[in-house]
Backbone as CSV, one residue per row, in Angstrom:
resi,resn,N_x,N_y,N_z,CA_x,CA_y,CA_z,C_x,C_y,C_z
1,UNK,105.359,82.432,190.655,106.512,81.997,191.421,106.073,81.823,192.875
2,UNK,106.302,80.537,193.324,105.703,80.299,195.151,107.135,80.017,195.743
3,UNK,108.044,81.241,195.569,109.423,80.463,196.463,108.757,81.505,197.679
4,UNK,109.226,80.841,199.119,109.425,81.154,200.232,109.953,82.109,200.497
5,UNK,109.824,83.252,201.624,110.548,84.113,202.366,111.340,85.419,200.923
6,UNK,110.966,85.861,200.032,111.735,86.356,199.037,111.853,87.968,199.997
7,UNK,112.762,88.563,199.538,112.546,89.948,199.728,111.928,90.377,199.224
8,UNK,111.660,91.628,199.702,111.052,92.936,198.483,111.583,93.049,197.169
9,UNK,113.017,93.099,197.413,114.042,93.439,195.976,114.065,92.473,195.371
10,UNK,113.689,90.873,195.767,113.442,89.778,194.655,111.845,89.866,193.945
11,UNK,110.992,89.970,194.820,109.786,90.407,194.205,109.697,91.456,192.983
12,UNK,110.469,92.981,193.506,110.360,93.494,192.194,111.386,92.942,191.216
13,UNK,112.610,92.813,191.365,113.361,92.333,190.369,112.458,90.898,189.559
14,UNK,111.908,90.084,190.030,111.348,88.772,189.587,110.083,89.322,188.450
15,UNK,109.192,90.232,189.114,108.298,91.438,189.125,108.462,92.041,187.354
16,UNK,109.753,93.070,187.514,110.070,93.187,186.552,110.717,92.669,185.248
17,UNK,111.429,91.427,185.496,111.601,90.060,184.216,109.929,89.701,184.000
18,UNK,109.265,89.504,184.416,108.269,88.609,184.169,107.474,89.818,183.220
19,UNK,106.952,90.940,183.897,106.445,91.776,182.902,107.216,92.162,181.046
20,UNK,108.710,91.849,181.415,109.394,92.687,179.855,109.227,90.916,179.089
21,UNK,109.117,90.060,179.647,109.091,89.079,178.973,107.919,87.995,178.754
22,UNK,106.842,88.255,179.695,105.602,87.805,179.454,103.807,88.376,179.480
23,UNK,104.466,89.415,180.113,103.580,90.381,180.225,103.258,89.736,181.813
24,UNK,102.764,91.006,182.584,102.083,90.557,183.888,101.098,91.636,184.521
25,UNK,99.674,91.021,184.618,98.601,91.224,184.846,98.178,91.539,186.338
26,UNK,99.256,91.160,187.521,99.010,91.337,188.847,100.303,90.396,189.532
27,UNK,100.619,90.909,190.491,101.296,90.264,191.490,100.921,90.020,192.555
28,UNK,100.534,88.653,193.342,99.990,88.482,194.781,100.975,87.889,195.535
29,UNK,101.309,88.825,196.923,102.094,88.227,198.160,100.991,87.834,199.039
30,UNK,101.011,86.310,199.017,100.699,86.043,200.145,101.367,85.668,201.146
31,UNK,100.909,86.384,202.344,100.771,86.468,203.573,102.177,87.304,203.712
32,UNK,102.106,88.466,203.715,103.066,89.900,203.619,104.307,89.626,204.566
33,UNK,103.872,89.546,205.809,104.435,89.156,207.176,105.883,88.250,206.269
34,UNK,105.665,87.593,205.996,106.517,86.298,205.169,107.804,86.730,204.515
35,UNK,107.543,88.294,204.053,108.619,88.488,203.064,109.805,89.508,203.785
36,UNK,110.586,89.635,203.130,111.545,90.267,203.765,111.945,91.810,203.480
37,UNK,112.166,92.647,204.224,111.980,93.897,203.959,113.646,94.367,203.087
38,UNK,113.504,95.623,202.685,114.352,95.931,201.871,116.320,95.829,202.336
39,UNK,116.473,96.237,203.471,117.207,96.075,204.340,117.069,95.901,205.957
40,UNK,117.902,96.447,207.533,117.786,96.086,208.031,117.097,97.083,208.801
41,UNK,115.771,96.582,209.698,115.187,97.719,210.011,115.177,97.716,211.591
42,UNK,114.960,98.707,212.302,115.056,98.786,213.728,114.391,97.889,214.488
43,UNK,112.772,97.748,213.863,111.743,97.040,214.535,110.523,96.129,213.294
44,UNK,110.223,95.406,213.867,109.730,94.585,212.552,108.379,95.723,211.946
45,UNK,107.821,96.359,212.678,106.623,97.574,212.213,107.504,98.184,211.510
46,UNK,108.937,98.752,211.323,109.099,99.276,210.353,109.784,98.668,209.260
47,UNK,109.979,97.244,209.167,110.508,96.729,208.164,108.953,96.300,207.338
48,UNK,108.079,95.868,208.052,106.673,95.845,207.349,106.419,96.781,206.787
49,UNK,106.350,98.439,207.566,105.996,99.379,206.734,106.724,99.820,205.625
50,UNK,108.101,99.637,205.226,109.682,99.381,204.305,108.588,98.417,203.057
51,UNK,108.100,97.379,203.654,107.632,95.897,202.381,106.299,96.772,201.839
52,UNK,105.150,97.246,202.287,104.323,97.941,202.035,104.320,98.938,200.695
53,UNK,105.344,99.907,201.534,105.243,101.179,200.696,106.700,100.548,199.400
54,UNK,106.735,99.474,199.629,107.887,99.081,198.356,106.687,98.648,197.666
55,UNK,105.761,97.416,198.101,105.049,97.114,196.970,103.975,98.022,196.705
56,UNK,103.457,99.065,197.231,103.116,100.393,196.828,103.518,100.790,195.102
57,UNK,104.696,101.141,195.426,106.176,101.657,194.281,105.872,100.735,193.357
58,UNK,105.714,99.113,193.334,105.828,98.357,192.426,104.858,98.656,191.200
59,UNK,103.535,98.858,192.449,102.300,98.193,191.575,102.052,100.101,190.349
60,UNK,102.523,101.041,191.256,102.792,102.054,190.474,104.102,102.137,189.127
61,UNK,104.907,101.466,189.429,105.877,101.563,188.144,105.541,100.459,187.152
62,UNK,104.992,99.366,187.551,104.405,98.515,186.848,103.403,98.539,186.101
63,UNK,102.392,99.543,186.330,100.931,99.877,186.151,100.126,98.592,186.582
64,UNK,100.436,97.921,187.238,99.132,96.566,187.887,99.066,96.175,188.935
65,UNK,98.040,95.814,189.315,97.552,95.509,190.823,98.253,94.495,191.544
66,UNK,98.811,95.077,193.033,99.547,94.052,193.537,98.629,94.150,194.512
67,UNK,98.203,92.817,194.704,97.302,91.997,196.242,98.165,91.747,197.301
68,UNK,98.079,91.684,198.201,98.914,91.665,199.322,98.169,90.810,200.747
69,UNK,98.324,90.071,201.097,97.668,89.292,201.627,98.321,89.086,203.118
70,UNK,97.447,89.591,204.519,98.197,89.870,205.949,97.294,89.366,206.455
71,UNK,98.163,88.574,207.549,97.529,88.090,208.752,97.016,89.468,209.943
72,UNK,96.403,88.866,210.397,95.104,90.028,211.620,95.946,89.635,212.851
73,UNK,95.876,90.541,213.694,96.787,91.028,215.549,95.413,89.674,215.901
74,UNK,95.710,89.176,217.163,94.967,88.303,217.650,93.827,89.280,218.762
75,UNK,94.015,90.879,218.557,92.824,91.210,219.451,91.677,90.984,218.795
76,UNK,91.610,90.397,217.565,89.962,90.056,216.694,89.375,88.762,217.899
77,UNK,90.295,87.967,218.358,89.689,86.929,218.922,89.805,87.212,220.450
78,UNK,90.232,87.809,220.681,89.604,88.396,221.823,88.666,89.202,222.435
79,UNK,88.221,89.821,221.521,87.502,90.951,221.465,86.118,90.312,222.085
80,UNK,85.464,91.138,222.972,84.024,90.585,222.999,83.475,91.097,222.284
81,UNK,81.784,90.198,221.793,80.967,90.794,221.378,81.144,90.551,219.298
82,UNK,81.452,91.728,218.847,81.336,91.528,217.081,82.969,91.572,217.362
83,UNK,83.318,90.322,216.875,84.817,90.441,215.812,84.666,90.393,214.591
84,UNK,83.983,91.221,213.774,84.118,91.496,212.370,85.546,92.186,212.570
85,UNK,86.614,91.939,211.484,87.792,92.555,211.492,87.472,94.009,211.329
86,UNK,88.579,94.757,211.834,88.369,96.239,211.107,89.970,96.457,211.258
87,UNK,90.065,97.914,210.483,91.267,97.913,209.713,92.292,97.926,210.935
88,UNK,92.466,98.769,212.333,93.765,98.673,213.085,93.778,96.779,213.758
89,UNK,92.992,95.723,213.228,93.304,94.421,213.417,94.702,93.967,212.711
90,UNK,94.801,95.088,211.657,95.582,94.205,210.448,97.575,93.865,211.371
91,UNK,97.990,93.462,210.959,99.373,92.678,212.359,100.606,93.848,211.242
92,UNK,100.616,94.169,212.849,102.532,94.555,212.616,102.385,95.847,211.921
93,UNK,101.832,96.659,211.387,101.838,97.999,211.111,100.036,98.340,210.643
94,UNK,100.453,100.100,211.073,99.385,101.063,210.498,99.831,100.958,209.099
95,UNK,100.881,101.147,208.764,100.857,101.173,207.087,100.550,100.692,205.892
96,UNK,100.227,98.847,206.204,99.105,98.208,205.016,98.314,99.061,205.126
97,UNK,97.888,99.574,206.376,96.004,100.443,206.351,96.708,101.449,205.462
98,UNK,97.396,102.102,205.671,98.045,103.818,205.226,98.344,103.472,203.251
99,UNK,98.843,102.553,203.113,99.168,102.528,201.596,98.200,102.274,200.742
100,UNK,97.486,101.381,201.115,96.285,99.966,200.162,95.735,101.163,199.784
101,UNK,95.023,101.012,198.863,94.086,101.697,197.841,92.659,100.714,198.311
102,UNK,92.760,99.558,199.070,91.613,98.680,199.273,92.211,97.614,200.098
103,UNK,91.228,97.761,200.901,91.394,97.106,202.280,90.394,96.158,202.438
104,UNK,90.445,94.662,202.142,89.063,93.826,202.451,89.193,92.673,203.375
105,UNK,88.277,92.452,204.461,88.633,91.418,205.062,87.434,90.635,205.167
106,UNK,87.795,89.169,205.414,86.342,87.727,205.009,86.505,87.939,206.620
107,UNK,84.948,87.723,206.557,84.085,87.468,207.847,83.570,86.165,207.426
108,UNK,83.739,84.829,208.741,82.653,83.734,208.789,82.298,83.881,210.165
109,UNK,80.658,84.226,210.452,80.130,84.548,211.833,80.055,83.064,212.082
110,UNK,79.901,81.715,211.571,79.355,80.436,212.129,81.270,80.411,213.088
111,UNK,82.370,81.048,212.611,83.506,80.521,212.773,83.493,80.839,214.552
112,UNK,82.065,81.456,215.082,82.561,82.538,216.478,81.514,82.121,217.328
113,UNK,79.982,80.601,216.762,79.412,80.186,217.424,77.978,80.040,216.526
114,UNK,76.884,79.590,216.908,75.872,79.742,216.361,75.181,80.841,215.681
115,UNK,74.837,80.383,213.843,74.249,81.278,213.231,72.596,80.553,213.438
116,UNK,72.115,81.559,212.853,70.728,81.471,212.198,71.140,80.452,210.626
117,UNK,72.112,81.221,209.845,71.810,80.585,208.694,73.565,80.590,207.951
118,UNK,73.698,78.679,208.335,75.493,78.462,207.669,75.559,78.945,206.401
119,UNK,76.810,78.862,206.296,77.460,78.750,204.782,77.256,80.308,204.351
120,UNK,77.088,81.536,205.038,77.230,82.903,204.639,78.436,83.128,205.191
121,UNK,79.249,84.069,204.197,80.457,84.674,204.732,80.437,86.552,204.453
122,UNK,80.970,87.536,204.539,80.862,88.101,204.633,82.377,89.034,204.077
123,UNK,82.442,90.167,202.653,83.547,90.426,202.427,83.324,91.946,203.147
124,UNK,84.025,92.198,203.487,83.939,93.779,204.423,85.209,94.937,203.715
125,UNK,84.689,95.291,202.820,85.143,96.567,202.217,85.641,97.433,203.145
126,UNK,86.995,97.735,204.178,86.632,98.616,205.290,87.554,100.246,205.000
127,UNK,88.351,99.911,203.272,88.619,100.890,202.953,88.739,100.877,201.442
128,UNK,88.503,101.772,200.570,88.627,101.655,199.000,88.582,103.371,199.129
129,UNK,90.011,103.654,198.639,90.291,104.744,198.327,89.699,105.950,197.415
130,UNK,88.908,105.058,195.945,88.468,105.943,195.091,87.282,105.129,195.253
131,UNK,86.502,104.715,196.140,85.170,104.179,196.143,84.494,103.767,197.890
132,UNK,83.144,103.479,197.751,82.408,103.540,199.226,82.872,102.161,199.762
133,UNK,82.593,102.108,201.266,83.586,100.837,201.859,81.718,99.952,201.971
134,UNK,81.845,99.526,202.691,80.472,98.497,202.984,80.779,96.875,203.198
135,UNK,80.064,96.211,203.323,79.842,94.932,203.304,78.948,93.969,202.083
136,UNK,79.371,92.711,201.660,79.003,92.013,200.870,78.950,90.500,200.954
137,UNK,77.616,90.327,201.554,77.483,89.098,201.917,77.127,87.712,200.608
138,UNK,78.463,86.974,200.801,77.977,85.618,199.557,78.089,84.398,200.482
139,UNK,77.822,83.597,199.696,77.366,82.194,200.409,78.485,81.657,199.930
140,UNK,78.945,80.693,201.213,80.306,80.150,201.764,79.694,78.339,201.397
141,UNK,80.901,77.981,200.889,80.839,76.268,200.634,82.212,75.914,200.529
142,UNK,81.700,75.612,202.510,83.015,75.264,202.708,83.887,73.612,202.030
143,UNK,82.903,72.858,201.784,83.496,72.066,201.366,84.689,72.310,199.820
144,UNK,84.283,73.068,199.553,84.975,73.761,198.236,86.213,74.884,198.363
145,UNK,85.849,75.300,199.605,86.295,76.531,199.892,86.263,77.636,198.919
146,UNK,84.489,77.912,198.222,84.082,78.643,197.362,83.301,79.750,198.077
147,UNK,83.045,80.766,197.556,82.680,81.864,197.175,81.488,81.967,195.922
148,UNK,80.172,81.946,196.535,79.359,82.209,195.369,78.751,83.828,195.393
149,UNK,77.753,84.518,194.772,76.965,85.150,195.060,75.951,84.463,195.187
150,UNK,75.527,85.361,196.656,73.984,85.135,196.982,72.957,84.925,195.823
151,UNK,72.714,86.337,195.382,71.316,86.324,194.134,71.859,84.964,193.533
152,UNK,72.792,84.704,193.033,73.478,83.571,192.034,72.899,82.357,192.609
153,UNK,73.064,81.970,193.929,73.175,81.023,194.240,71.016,80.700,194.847
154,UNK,70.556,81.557,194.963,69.248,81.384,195.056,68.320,81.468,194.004
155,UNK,69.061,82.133,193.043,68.099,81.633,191.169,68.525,80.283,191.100
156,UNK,70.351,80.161,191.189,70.221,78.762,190.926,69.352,77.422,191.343
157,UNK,69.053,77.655,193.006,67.820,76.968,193.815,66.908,76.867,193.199
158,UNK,66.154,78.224,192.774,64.960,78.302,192.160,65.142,77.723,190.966
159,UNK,65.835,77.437,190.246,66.073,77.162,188.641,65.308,75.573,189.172
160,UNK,66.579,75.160,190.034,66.555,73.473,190.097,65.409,72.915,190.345
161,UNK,64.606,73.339,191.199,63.133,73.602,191.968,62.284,73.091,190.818
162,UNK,62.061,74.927,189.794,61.507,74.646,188.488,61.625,73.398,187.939
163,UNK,62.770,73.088,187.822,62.974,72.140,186.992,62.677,70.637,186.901
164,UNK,62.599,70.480,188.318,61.979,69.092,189.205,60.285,68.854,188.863
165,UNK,59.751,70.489,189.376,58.335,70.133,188.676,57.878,69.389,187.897
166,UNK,56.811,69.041,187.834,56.436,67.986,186.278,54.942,69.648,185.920
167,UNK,55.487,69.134,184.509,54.732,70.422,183.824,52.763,70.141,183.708
């Protein structure tokens, strides 16, 4: 379902028809900011933190993973020096950081000036609750707006290489 602006209480209500009648494997909000909190809240940080810890509740009564997808505070682009995101970037509340079970944000360093080497992007693990955080660099094609793995994408090189040879 891609309707616009839904609440929280249409998400789970929508949420819960879709699971008793088709089964459902995950729910993704994109771009969190977007949706509407449960009722009326004092300040928008706490109607965000209200949408959060609701889809928290969901993905627990549901048993499946809800993705949640937030825009970053604009001090990433201000920042001198490394704007790799980190978690108090995330906009409008501590509480995406406080609920998520996993926190990941895409890094493109070509997006901030000259690399050494295009088309790498960078997924930054900066929290996983029952596991280690880190970084995971795959190769970016942007024309696709794909996501490969590295090793993947340099056997594949080498494959093609091989293959050009004459035996």
């Amino acid at each position: 379902d891609d309707t616009a602006a839904l609440s929280v209480l249409e998400i789970r209500a929508k949420s819960r028809r879709l699971k008793a009648e088709h089964g459902l494997g995950m729910v993704i909000v994109d771009y969190l900011q977007l949706a509407k909190g449960p009722g009326s809240a004092e300040s928008r940080q706490i109607e965000i933190s209200a949408i959060s810890q609701s889809l928290k509740a969901l993905a627990k009564e549901l048993e499946i993973p809800v993705v949640a997808l937030s825009q970053l505070s604009r001090a990433v682009e201000s920042r001198g020096g490394d704007r790799r995101p980190i978690l108090s970037d995330l906009r409008e509340s501590g509480a995406i950081e406080q609920d998520a079970d996993v926190v990941m944000f895409i890094y493109r360093p070509e997006l901030y000036g000259p690399v050494e080497e295009e088309g790498i992007a960078e997924i930054i693990i900066a929290k996983q609750r029952n596991g280690p955080t880190g970084t995971v660099k795959l190769k970016f094609h942007k024309n696709f707006v794909r996501f490969d793995n590295l090793e993947n994408e340099k056997f594949r090189v080498e494959e093609v290489y091989a293959a050009e040879q004459p035996f």
